[in-house]
C-alpha positions as CSV (number, residue, x, y, z in Angstrom):
1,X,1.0,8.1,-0.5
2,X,2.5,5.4,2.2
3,X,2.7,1.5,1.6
4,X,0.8,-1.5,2.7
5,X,1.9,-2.8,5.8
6,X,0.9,-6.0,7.9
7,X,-1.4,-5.4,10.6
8,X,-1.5,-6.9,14.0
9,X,-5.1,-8.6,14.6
10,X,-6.0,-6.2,17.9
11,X,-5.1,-3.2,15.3
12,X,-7.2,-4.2,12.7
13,X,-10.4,-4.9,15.4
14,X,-10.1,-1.4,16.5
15,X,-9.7,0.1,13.4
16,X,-13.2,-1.7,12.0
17,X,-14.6,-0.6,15.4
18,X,-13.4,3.1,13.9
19,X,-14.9,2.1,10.8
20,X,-18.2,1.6,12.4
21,X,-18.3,-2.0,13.1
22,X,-19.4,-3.8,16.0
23,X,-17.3,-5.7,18.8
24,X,-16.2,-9.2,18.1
25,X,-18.3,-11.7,18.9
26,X,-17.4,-15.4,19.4
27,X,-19.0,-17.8,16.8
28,X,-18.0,-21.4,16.5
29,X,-14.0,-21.1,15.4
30,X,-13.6,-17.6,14.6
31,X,-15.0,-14.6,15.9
32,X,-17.4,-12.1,13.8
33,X,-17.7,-8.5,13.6
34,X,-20.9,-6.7,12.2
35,X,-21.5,-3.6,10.0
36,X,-25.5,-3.6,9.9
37,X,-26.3,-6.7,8.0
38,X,-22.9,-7.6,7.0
39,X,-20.8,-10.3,8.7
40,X,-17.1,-10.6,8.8
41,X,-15.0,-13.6,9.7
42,X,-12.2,-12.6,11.3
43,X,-9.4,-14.9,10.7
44,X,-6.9,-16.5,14.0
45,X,-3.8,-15.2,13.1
46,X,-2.0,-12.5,15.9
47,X,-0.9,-10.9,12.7
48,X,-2.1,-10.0,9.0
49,X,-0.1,-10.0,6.2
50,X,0.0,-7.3,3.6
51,X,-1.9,-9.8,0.8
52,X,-4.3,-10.4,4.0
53,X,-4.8,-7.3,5.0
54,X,-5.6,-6.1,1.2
55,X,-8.2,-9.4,1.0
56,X,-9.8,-8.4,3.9
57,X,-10.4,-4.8,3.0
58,X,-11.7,-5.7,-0.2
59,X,-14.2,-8.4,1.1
60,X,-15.4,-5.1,3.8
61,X,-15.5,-3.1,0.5
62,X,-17.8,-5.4,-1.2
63,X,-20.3,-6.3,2.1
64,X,-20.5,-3.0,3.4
65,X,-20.5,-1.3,-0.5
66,X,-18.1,1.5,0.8
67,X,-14.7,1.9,-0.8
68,X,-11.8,2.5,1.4
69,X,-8.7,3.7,0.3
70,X,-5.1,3.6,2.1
71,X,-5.0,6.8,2.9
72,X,-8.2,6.3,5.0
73,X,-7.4,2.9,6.0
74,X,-4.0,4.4,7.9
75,X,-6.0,7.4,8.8
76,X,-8.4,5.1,11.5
């Protein structure tokens, strides 16, 4: 089983896009990507730490109601 590791920002966009979410779309401050009728907020930075990263995923896990595991995470 690998380790957590940061993500850049453009990585993580094409990996939800992967995932089955929609482009980014500009929305006030931050930009939003959609999975049907869930919204993310995609935070500014160019890079996403490991604690971010693992937020993030979890947030997905609980809008979208799909678990995603490392090994699949790495896999997109």
């Amino acid at each position: 089983m690998g380790k957590w590791k940061p993500c850049k920002r453009r990585e993580f966009i094409k990996k939800l896009k992967k995932f089955g979410f929609e482009p980014p779309e500009p929305g006030g401050r931050h930009f939003y990507m959609r999975y049907k009728t869930y919204t993310l907020t995609l935070p500014n930075n160019k890079e996403y730490s490991i604690p971010q990263v693992k937020m993030l995923l979890k947030e997905i896990e609980h809008g979208i109601k799909k678990k995603i595991s490392l090994e699949k995470w790495e896999n997109l």
